[in-house]
N, C-alpha and C positions, 0 to 999 in steps of 0.2 A: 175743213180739210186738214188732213195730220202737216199736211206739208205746210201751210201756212203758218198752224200753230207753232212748226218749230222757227219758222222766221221769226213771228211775232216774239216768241223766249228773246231771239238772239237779238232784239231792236229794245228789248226791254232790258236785256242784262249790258248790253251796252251801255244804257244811260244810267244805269248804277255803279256799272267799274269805272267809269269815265265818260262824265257831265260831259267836257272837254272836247275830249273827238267826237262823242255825240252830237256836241254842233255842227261838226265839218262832218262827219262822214252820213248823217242825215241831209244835206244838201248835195247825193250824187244820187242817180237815176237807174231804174232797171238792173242788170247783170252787176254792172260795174259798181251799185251801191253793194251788191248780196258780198258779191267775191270781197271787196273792202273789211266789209263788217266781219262777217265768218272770219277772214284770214287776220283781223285783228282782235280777235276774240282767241283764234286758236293760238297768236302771240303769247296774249294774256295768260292763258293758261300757263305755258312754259313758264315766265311773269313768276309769275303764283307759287310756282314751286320753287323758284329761284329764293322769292320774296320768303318766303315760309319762315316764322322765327319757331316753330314748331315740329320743324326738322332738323335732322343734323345734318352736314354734307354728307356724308354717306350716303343717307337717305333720300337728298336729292338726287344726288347723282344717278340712283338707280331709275328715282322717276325719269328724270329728263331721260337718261341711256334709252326709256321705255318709249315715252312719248315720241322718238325719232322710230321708233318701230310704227308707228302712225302713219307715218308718211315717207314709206318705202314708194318707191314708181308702182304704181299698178293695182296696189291694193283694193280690193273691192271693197264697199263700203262695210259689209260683213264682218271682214277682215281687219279694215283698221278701229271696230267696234271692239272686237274680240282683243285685241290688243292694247285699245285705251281700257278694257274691265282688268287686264292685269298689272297697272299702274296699282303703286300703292296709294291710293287715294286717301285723302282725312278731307272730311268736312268741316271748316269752321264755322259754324251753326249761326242763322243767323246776319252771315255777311256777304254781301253779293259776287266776292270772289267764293265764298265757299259753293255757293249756290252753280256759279256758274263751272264750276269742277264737276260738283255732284249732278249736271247739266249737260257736259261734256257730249256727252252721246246725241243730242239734238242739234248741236253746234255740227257735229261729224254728217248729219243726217243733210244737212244744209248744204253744206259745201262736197258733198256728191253727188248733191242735183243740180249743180253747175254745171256749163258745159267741160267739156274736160280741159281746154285750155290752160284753164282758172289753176285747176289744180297740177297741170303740168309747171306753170309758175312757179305758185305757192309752197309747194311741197318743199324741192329741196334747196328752197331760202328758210325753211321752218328748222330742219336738220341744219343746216349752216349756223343760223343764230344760237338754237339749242348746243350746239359741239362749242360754241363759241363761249355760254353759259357755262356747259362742264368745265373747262377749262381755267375758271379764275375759281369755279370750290372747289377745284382737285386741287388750287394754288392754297387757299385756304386750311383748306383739311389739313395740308401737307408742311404749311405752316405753321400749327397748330397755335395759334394764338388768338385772342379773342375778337379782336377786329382785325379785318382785310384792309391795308390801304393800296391804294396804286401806288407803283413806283415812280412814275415821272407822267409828263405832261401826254408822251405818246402812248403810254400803256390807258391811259384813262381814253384817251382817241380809239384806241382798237378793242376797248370794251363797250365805249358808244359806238362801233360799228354792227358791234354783234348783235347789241337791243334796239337798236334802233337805226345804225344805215341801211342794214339786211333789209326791213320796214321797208325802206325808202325805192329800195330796187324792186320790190315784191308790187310798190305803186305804180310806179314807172311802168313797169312791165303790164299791168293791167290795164293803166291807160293809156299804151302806145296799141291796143287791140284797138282804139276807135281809130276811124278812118279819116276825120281832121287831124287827129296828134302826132297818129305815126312818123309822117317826116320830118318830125320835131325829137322826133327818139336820142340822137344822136346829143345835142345839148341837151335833151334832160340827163340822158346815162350820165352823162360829164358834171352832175353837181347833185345827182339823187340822194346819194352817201350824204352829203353835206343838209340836206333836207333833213333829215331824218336825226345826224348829230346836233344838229344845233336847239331842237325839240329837245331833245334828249340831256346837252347843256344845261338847260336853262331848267332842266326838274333839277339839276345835282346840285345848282344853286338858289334854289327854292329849298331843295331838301336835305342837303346833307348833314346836317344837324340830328333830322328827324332818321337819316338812314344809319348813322353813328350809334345810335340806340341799338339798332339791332346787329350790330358787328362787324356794317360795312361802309368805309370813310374812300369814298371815290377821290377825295382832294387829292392830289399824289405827293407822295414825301418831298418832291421839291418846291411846292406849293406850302405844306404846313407841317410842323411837327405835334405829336398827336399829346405829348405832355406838357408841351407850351400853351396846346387848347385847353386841355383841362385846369392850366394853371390863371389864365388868362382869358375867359373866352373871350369876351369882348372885341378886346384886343387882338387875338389871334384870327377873328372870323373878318375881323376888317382887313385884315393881309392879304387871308385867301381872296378875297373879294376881290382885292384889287389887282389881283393875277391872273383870277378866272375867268372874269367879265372882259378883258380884255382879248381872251382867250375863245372867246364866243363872238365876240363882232364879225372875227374874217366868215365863222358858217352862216351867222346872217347875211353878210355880202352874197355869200353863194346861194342864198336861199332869194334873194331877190333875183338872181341870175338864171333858175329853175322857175320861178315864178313867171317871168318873161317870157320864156321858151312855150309856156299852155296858150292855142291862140285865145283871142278874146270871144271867139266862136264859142268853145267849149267854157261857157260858163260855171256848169256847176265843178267842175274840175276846178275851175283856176278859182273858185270859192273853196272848195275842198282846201286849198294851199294856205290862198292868203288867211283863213281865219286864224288856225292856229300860229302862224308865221305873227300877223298882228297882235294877239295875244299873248307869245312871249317875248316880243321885241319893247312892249309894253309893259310886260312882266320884270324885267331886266330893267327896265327904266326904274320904275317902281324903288325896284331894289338898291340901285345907285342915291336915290333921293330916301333913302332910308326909313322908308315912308312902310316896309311890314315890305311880304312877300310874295301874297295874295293880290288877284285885284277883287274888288270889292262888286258887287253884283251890276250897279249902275256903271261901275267901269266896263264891266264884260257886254252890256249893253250896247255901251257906246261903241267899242268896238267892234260890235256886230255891225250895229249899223254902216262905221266905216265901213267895214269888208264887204259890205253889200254893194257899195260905192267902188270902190279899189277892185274887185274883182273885174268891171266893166271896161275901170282906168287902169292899167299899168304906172303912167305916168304920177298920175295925184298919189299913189304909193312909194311910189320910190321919193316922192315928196316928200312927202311924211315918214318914211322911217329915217331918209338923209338928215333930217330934222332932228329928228331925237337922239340919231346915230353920236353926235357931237355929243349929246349929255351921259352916254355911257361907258362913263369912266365911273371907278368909287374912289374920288377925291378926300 
């Protein structure tokens, strides 16, 4: 069946954008797995055109303006077909974000054969992230300089709202639809945001190096100066480090505190959490013990396994990350 087929695309293009949340977001069930997947794919997408080193801001700005045409309230699936065809699209041939653009219309096909709920959700957290997107290339563009950096510690916080707290509310919201979570709504609202930045953290300290390349240095000018990097890197990346990482423990705190709130009933949920919550609190560690930035395959294992364990126990987690909590400093 065609419907299938397009599931089966979006479970496949999944584990090619991202190994990652293909391990958490393949441990949730029925409705609540579909709505996940689709409405982080349709992220991605946004993602994608953000990410483009093959456009100009202009150019995005006109896609993203487009793709919020997408997800007007009401649109028939017709309609928001007809409006992702007039996105300027480029395929990057070859690469599983390209694929999953030039795909786009099976991803749409998906997620309005959910119940409508989903999409009463999802929609205008898509428009909120995306407006939130415009907003730091129109700072850019209008910069006109080759790289972006943040100005301070808060503006780097309210651009990991935009890619990834928005995420975090878009989750919450789908899983207070089940009937054990919902009277738990009220502590998840209270630390969702927090979920979602502290993921989001822990890529700009893995990555910012690698996003420096393409014109955008998330560190904020009171974190790092950007000719002291190039004169120094060594040296200047051990700074930032040791401003950043401190700067990320209190959303790990909150990220335990969100964690707690899923009861232990609802296992594949509170798997959904802890996996990637373990793998970057481990990620982080990593990175203090200067040990590369990556974990290493039988690391990712291993910390499967724990989550497998921690998902059931609350307690033996909050164990173990208290634990490691103390070794992340970059001394």
């Amino acid at each position: 069946m065609k419907k299938n087929r397009d599931f089966h695309f979006c479970c496949e293009s999944l584990g090619k954008v991202s190994r990652t949340f293909a391990l958490n977001i393949n441990k949730l069930k029925g409705n609540t797995r579909k709505a996940v997947t689709v409405g982080y794919l349709l992220f991605r997408i946004a993602d994608t055109f953000e990410d483009s080193e093959n456009l100009s801001e202009e150019r995005k700005i006109k896609n993203l303006r487009g793709f919020i045409e997408v997800f007007k309230s009401g649109k028939s699936l017709r309609e928001r077909i007809a409006a992702y065809r007039r996105l300027d699209l480029f395929f990057e041939k070859g690469t599983p974000e390209g694929e999953l653009l030039e795909r786009g219309e099976e991803v749409l096909r998906v997620y309005c054969e959910l119940p409508e709920v989903y999409r009463r959700i999802t929609d205008p957290l898509i428009a909120e992230s995306v407006r939130g997107m415009i907003s730091y290339q129109k700072r850019k563009m209008e910069a006109g300089e080759a790289i972006f950096q943040t100005e301070n510690f808060a503006d780097l916080e309210k651009y990991c709202y935009y890619v990834a707290g928005v995420v975090g509310k878009m989750l919450t919201r789908i899983f207070c639809l089940k009937r054990r979570i919902a009277p738990f709504r009220p502590k998840l609202e209270k630390h969702q945001v927090a979920f979602g930045v502290a993921l989001q953290l822990t890529n700009i300290a893995k990555d910012f190096e690698k996003d420096l390349k393409r014109g955008w240095f998330y560190i904020p000018k009171t974190f790092a100066n950007l000719e002291y990097l190039a004169e120094n890197p060594e040296r200047e990346k051990e700074k930032i480090l040791r401003k950043l990482i401190p700067a990320i423990v209190p959303y790990f705190d909150k990220t335990v505190d969100y964690i707690r709130a899923v009861p232990v009933a609802e296992i594949s949920v509170r798997l959904f959490c802890v996996i990637p919550f373990v793998l970057a609190y481990n990620t982080v560690k990593k990175i203090c013990q200067r040990k590369g930035n990556k974990l290493s395959r039988a690391e990712v294992i291993e910390v499967l396994d724990k989550s497998d364990f921690f998902a059931s126990s609350q307690s033996a987690m909050e164990e173990d990350y208290f634990k490691i909590r103390k070794d992340l400093r970059f001394d």
